[in-house]
Backbone of each chain as nested JSON, in Angstrom:
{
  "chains": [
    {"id": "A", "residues": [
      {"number": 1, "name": "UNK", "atoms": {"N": [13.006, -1.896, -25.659], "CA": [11.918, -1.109, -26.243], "C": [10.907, -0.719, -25.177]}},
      {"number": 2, "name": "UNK", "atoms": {"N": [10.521, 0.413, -25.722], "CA": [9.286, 1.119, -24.248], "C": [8.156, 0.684, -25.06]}},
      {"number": 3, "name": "UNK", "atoms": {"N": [7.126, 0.224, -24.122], "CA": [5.849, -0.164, -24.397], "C": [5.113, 1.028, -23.874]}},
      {"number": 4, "name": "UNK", "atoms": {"N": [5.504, 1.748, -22.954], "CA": [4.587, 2.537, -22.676], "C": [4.789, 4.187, -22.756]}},
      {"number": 5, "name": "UNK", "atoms": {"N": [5.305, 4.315, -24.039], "CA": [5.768, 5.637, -24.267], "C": [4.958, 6.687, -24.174]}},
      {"number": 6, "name": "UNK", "atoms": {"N": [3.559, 6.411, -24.337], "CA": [2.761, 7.771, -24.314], "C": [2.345, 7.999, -22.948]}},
      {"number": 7, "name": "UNK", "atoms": {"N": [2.477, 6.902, -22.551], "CA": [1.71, 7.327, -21.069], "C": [3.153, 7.691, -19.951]}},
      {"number": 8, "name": "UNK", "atoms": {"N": [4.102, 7.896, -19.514], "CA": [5.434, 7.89, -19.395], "C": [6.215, 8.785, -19.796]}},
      {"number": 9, "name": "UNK", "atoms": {"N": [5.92, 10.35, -19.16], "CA": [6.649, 11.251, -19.931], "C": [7.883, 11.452, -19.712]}},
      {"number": 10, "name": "UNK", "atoms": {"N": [8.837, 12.139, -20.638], "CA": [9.981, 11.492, -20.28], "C": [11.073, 11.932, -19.119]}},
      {"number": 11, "name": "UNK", "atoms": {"N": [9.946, 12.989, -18.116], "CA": [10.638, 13.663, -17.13], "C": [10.557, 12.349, -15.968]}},
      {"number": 12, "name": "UNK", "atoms": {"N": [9.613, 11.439, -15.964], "CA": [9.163, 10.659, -15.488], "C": [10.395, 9.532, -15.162]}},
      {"number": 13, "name": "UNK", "atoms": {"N": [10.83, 8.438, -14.0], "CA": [12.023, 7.981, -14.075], "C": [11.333, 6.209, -14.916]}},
      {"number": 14, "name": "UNK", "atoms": {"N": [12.286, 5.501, -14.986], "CA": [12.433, 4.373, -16.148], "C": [11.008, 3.295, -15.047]}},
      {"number": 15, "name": "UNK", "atoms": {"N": [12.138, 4.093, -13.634], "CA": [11.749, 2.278, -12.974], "C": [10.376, 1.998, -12.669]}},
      {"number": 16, "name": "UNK", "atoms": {"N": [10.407, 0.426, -12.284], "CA": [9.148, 0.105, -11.705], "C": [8.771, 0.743, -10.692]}},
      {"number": 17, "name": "UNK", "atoms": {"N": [9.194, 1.019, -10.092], "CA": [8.706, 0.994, -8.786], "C": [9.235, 2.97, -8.435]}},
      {"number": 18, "name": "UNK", "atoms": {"N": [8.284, 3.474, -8.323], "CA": [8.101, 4.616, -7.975], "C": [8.097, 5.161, -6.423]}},
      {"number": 19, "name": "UNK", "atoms": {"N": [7.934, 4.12, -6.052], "CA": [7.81, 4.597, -4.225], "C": [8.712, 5.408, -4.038]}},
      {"number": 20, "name": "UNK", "atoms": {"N": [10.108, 4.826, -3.685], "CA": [11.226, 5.868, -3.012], "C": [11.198, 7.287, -3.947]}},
      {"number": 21, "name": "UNK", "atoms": {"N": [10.944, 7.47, -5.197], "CA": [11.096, 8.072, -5.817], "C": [10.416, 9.601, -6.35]}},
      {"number": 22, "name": "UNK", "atoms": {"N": [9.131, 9.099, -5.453], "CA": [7.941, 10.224, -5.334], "C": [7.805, 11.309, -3.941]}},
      {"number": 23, "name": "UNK", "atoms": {"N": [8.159, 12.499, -4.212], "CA": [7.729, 13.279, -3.316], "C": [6.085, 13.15, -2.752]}},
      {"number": 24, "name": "UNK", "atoms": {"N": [5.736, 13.962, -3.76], "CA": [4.029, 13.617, -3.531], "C": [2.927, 13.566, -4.378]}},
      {"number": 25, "name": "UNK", "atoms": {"N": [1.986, 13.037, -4.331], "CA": [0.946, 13.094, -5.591], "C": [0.103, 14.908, -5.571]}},
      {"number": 26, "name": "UNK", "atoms": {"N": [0.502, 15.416, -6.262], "CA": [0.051, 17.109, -6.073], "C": [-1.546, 16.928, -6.198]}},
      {"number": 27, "name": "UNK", "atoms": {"N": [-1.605, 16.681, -7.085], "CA": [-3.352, 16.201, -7.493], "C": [-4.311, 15.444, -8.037]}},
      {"number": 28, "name": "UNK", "atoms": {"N": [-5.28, 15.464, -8.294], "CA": [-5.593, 14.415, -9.539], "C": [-6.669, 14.824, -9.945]}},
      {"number": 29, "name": "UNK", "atoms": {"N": [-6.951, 14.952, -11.42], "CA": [-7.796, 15.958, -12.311], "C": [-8.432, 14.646, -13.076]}},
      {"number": 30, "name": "UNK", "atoms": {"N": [-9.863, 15.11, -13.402], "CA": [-10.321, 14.099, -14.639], "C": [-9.912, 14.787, -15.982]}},
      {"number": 31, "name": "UNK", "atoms": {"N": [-9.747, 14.356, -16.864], "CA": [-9.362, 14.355, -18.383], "C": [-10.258, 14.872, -19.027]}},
      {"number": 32, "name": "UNK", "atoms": {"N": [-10.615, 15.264, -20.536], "CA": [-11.92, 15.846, -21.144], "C": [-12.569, 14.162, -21.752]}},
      {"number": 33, "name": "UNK", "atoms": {"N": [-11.455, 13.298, -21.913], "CA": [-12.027, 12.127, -21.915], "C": [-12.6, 11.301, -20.879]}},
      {"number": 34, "name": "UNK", "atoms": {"N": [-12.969, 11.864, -19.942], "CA": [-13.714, 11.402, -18.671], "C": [-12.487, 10.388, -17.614]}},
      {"number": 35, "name": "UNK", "atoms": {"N": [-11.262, 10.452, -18.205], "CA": [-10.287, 9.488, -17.812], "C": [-9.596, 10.587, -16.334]}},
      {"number": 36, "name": "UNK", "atoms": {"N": [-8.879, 9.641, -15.956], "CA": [-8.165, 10.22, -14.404], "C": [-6.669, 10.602, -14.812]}},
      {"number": 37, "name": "UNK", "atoms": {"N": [-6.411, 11.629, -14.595], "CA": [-4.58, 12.165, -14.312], "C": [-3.913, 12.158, -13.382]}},
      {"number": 38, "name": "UNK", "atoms": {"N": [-2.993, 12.18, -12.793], "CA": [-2.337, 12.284, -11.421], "C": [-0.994, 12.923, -11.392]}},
      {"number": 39, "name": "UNK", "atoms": {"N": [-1.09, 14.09, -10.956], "CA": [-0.109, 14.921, -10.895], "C": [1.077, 14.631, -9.973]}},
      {"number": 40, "name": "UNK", "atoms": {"N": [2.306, 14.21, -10.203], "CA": [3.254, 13.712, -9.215], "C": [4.408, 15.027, -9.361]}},
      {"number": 41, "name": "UNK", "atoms": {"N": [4.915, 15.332, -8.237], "CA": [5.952, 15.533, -7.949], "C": [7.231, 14.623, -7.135]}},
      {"number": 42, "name": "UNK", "atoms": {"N": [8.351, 14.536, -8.188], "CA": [9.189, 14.176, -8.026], "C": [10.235, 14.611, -6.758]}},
      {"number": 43, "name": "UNK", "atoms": {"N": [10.877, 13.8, -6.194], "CA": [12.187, 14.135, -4.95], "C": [13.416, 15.173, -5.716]}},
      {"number": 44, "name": "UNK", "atoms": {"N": [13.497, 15.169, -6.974], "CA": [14.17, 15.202, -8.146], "C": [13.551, 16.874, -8.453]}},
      {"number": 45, "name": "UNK", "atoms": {"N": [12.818, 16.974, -7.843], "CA": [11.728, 18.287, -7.707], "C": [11.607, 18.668, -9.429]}},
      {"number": 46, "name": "UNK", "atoms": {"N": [11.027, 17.855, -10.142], "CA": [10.643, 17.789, -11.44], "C": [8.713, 17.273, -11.196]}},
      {"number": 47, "name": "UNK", "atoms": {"N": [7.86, 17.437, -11.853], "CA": [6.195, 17.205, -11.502], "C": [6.042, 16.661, -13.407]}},
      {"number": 48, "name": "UNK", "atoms": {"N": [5.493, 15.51, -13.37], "CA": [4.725, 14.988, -14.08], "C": [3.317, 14.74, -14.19]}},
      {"number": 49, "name": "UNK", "atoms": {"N": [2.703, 14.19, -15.18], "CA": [1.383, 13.715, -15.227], "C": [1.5, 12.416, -15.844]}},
      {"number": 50, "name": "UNK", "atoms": {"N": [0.092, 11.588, -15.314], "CA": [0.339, 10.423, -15.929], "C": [-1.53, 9.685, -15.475]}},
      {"number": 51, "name": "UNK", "atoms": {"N": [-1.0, 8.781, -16.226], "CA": [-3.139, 7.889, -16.341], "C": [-3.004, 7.668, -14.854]}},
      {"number": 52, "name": "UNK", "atoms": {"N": [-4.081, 7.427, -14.397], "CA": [-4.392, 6.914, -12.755], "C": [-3.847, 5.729, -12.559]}},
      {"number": 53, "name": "UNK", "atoms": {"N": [-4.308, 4.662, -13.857], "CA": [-3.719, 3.426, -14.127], "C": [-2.212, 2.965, -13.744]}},
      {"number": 54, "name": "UNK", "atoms": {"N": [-1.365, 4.563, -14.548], "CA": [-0.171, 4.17, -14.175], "C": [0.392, 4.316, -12.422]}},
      {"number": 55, "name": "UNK", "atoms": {"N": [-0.077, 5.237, -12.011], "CA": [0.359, 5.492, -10.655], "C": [0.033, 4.789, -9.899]}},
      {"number": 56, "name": "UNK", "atoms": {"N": [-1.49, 3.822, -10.257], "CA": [-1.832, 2.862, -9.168], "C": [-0.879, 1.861, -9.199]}},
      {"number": 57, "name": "UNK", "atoms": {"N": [-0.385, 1.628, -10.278], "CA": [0.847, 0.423, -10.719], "C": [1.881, 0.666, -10.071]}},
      {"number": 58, "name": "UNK", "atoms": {"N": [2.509, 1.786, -10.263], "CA": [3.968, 2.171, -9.738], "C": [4.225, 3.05, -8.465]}},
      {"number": 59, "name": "UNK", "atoms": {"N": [2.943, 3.251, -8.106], "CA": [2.843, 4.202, -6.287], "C": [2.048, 3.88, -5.779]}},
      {"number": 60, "name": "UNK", "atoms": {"N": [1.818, 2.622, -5.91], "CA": [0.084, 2.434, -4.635], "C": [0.225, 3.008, -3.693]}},
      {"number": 61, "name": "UNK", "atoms": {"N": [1.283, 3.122, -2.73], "CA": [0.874, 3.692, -1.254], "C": [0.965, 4.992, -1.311]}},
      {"number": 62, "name": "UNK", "atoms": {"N": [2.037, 5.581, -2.429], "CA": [1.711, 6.748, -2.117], "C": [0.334, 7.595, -2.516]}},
      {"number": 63, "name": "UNK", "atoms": {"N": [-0.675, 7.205, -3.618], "CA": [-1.666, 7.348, -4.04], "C": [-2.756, 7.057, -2.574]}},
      {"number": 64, "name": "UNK", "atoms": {"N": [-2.219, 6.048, -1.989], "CA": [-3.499, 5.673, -0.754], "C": [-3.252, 6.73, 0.251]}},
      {"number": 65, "name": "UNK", "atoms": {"N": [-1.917, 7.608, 0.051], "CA": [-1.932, 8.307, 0.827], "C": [-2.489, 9.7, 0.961]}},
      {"number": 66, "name": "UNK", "atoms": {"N": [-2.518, 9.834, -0.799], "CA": [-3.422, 10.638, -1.206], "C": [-4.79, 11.004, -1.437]}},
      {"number": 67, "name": "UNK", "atoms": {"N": [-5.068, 9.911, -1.4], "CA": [-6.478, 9.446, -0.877], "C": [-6.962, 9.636, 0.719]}},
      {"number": 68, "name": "UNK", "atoms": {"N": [-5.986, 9.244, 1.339], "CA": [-6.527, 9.025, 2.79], "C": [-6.444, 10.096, 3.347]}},
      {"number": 69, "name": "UNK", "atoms": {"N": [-5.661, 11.152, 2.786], "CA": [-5.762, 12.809, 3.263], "C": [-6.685, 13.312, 2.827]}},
      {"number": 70, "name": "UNK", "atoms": {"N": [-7.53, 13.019, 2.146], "CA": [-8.813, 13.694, 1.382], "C": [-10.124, 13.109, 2.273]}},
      {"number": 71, "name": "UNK", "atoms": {"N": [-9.653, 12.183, 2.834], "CA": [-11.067, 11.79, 3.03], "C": [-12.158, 12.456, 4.078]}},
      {"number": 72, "name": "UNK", "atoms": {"N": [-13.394, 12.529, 3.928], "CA": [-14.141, 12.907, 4.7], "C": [-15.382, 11.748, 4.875]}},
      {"number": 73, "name": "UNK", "atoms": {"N": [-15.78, 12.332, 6.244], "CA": [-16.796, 11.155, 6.588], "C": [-18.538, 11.937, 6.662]}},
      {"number": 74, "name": "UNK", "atoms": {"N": [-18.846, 10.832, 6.415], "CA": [-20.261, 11.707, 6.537], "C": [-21.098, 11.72, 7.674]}},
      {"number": 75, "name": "UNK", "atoms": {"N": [-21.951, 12.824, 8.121], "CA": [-22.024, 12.932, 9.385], "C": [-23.146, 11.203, 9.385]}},
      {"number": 76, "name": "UNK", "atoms": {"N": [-23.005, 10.415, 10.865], "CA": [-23.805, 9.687, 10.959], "C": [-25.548, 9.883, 11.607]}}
    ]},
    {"id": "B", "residues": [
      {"number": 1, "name": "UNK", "atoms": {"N": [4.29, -19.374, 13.832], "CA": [3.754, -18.111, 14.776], "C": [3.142, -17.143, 13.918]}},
      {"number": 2, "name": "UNK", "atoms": {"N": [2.153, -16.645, 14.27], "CA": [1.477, -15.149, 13.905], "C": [1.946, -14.398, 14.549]}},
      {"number": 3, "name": "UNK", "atoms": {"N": [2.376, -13.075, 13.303], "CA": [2.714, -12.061, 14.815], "C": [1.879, -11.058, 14.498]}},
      {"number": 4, "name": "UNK", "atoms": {"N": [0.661, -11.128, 13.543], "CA": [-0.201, -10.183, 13.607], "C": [-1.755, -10.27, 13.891]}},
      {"number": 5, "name": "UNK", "atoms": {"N": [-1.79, -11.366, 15.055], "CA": [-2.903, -12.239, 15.745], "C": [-4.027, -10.743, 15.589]}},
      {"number": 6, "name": "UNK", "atoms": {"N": [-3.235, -10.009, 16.769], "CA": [-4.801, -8.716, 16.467], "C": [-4.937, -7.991, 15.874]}},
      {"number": 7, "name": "UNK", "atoms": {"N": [-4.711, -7.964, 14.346], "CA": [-4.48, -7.302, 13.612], "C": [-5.615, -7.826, 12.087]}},
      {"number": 8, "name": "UNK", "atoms": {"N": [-5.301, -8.852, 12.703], "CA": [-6.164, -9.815, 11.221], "C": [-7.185, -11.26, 11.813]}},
      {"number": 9, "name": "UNK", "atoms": {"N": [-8.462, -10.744, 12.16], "CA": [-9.429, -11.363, 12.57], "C": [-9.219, -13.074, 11.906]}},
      {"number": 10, "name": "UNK", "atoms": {"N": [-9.873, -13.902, 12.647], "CA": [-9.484, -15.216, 11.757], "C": [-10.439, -15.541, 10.774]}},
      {"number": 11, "name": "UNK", "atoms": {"N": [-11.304, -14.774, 10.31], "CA": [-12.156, -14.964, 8.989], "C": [-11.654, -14.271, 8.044]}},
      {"number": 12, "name": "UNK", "atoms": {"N": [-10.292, -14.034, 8.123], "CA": [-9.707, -13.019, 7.083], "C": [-8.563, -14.465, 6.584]}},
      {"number": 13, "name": "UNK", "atoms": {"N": [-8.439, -14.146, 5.738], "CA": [-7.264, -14.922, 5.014], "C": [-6.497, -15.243, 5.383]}},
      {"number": 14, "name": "UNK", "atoms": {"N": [-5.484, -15.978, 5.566], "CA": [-3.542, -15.957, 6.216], "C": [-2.885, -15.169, 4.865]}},
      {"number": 15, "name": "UNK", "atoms": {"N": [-3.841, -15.746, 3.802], "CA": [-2.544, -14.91, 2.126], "C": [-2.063, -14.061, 2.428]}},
      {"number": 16, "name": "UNK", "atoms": {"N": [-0.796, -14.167, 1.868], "CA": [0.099, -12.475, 1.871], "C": [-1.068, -11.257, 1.153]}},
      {"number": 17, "name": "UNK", "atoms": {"N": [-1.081, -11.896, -0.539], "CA": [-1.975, -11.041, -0.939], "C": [-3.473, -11.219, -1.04]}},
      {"number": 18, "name": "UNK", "atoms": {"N": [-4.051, -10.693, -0.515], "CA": [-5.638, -10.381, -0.476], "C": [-6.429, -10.098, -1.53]}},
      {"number": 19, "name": "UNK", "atoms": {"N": [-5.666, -9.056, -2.658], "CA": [-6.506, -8.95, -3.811], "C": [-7.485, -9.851, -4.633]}},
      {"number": 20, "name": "UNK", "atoms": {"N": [-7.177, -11.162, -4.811], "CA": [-7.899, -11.861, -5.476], "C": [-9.261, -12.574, -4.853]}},
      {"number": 21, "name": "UNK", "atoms": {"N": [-8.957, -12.189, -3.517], "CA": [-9.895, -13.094, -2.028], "C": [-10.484, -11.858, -2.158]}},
      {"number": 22, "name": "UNK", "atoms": {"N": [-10.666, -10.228, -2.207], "CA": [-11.64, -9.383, -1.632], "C": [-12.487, -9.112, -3.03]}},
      {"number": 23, "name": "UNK", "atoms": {"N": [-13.876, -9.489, -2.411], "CA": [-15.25, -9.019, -3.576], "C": [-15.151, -7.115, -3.221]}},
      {"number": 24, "name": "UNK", "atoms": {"N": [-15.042, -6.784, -2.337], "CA": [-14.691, -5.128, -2.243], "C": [-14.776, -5.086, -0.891]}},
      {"number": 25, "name": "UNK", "atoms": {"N": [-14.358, -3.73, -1.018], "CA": [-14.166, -2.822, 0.512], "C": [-15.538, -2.122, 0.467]}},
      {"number": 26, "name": "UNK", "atoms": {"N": [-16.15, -2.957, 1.661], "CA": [-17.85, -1.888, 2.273], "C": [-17.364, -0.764, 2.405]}},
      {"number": 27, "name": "UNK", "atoms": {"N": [-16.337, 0.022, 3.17], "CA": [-16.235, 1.073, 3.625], "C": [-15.522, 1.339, 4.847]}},
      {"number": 28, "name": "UNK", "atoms": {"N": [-14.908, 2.126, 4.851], "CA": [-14.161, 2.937, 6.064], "C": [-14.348, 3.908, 6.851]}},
      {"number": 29, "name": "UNK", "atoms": {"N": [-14.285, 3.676, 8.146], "CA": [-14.87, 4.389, 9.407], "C": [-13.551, 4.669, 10.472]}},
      {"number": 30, "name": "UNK", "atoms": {"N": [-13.897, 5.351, 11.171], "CA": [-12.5, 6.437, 11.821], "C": [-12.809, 5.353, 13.894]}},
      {"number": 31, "name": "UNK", "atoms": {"N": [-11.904, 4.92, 13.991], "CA": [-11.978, 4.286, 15.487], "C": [-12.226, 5.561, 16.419]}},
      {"number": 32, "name": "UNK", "atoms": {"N": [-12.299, 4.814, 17.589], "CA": [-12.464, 5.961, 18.795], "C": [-11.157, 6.759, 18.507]}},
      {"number": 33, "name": "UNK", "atoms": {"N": [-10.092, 5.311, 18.515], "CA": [-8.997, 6.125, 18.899], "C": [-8.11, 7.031, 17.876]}},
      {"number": 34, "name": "UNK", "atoms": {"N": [-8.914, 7.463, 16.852], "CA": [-8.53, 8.057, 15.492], "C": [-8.082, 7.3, 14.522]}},
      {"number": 35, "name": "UNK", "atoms": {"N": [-7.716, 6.0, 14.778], "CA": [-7.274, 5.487, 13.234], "C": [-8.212, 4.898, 12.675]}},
      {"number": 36, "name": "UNK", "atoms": {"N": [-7.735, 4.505, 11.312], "CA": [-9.034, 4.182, 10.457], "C": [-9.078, 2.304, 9.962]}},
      {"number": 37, "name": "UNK", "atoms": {"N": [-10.513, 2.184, 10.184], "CA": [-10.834, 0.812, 9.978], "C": [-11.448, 0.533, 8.765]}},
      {"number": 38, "name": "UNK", "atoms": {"N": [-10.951, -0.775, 7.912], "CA": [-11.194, -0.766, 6.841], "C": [-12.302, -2.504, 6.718]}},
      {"number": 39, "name": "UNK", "atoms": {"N": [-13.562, -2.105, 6.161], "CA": [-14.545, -3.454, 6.492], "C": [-14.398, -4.088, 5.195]}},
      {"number": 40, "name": "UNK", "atoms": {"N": [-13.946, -5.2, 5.232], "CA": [-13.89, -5.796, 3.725], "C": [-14.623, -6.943, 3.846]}},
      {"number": 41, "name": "UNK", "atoms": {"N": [-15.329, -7.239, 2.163], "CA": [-16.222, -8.552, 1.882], "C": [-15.85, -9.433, 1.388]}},
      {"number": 42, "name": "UNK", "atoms": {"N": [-15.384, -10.09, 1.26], "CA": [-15.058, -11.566, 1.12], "C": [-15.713, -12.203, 0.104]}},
      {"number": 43, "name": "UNK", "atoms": {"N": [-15.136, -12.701, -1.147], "CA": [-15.701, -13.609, -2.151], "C": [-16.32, -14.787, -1.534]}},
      {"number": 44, "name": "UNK", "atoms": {"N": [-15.624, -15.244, -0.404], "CA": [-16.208, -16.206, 0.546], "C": [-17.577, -16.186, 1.15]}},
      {"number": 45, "name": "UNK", "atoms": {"N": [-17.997, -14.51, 1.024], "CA": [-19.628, -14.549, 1.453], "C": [-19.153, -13.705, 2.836]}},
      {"number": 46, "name": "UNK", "atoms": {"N": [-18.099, -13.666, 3.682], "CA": [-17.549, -13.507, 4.748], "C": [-17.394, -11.892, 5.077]}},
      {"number": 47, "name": "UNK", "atoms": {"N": [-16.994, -11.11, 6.107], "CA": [-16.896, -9.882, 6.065], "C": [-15.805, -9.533, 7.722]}},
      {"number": 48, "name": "UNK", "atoms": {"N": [-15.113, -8.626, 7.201], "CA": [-14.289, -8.39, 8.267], "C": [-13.691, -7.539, 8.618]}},
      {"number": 49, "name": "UNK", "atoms": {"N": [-13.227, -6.795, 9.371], "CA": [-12.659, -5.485, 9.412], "C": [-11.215, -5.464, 9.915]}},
      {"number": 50, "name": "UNK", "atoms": {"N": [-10.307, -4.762, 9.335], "CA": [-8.822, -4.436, 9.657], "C": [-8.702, -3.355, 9.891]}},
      {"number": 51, "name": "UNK", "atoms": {"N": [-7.285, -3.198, 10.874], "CA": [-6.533, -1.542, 10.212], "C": [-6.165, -1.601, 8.853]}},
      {"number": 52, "name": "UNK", "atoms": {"N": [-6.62, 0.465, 8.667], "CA": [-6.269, 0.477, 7.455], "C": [-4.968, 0.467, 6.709]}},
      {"number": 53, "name": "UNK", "atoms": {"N": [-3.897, 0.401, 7.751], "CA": [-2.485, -0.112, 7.332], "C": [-2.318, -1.424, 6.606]}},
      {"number": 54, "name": "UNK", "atoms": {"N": [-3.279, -2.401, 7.275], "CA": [-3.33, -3.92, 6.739], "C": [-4.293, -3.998, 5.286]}},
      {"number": 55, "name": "UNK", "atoms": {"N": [-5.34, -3.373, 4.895], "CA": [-5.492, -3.435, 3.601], "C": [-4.758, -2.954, 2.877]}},
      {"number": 56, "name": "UNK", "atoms": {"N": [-3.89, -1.632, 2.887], "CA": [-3.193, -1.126, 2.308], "C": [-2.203, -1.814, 1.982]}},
      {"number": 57, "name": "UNK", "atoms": {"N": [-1.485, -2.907, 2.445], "CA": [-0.121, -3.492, 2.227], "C": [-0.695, -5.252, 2.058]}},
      {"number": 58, "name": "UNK", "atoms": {"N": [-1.939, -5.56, 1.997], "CA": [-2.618, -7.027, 1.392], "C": [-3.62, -6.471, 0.163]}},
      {"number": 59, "name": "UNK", "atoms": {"N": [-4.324, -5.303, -0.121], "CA": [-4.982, -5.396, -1.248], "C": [-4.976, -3.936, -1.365]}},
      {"number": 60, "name": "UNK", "atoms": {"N": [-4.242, -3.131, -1.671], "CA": [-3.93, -1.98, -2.186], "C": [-4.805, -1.569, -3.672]}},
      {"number": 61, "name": "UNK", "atoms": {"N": [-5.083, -2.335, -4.514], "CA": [-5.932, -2.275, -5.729], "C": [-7.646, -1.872, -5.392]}},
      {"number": 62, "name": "UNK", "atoms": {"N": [-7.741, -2.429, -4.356], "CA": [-8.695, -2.763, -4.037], "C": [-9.19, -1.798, -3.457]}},
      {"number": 63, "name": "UNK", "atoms": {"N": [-8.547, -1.032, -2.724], "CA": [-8.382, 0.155, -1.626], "C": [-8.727, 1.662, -2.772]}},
      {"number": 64, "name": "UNK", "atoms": {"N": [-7.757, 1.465, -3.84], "CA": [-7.125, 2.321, -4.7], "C": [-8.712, 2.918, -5.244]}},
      {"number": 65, "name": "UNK", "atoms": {"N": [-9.73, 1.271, -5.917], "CA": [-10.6, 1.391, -6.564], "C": [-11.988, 2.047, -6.068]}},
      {"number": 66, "name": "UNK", "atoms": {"N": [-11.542, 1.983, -4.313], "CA": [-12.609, 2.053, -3.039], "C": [-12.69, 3.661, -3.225]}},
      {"number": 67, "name": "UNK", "atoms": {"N": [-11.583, 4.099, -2.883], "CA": [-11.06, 5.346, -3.076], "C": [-11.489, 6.096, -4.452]}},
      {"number": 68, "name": "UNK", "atoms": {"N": [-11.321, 5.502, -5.288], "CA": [-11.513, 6.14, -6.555], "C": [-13.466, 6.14, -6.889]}},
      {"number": 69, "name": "UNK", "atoms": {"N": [-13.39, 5.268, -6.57], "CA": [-14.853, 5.524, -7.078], "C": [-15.77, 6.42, -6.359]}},
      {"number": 70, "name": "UNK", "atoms": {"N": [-15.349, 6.976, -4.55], "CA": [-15.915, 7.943, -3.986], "C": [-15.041, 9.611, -4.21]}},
      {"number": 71, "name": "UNK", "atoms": {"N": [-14.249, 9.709, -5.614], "CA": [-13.595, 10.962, -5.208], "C": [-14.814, 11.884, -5.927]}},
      {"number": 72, "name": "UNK", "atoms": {"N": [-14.446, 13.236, -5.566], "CA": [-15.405, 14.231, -5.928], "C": [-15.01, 15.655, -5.87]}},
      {"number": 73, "name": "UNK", "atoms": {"N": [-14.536, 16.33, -7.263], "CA": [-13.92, 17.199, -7.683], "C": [-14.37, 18.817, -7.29]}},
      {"number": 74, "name": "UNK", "atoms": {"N": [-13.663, 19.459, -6.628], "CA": [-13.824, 20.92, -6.129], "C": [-14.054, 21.518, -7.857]}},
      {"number": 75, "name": "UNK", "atoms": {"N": [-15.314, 22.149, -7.976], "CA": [-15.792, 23.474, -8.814], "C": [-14.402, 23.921, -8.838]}},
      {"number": 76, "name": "UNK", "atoms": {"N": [-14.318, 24.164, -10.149], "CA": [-12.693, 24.928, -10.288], "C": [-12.934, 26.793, -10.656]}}
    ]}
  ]
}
């Protein structure tokens, strides 16, 4: 049984572990519920969405990587 | 043996995982030599700085949340 059917769409793959499995995180949008989305594209060249929650679970690095390309510093 | 003596100051943990040991990440700053250093605080009261390869693969949650709480959305 899936526990996490709504959040888990079903283009999305089963497993835990998302690493090998992710091309790249395309973006990440806030929600009208003030909540976080994260746009993934698949190797599978299929693009989902999903809670922030879930991607931090099943792609941490690739999310840090998405992060760490964004970043800017502020002038000192 | 350590084989990541300069990599992980000795006020930093030996744990594999870090998550439960870091009160948060102060913040991240860019080295001379372009890579990025990550200063973390210590539930211990303690404070220390790594590469940001080494938080990423000992407290990734932590990183994730660092990250998340400074993002800031382009006017669409």
């Amino acid at each position: 049984m899936r526990t996490d059917a709504e959040t888990s769409p079903s283009d999305a793959p089963e497993d835990e572990d998302w690493e090998p499995l992710v091309d790249e995180i395309n973006t990440i949008d806030r929600a009208q519920d003030g909540s976080l989305v994260v746009y993934i594209c698949w190797k599978n060249g299929k693009s989902t969405e999903h809670p922030a929650e879930v991607a931090y679970k099943r792609c941490p690095q690739k999310m840090l990587q998405f992060y760490e390309g964004r970043l800017r510093f502020r002038p000192k």
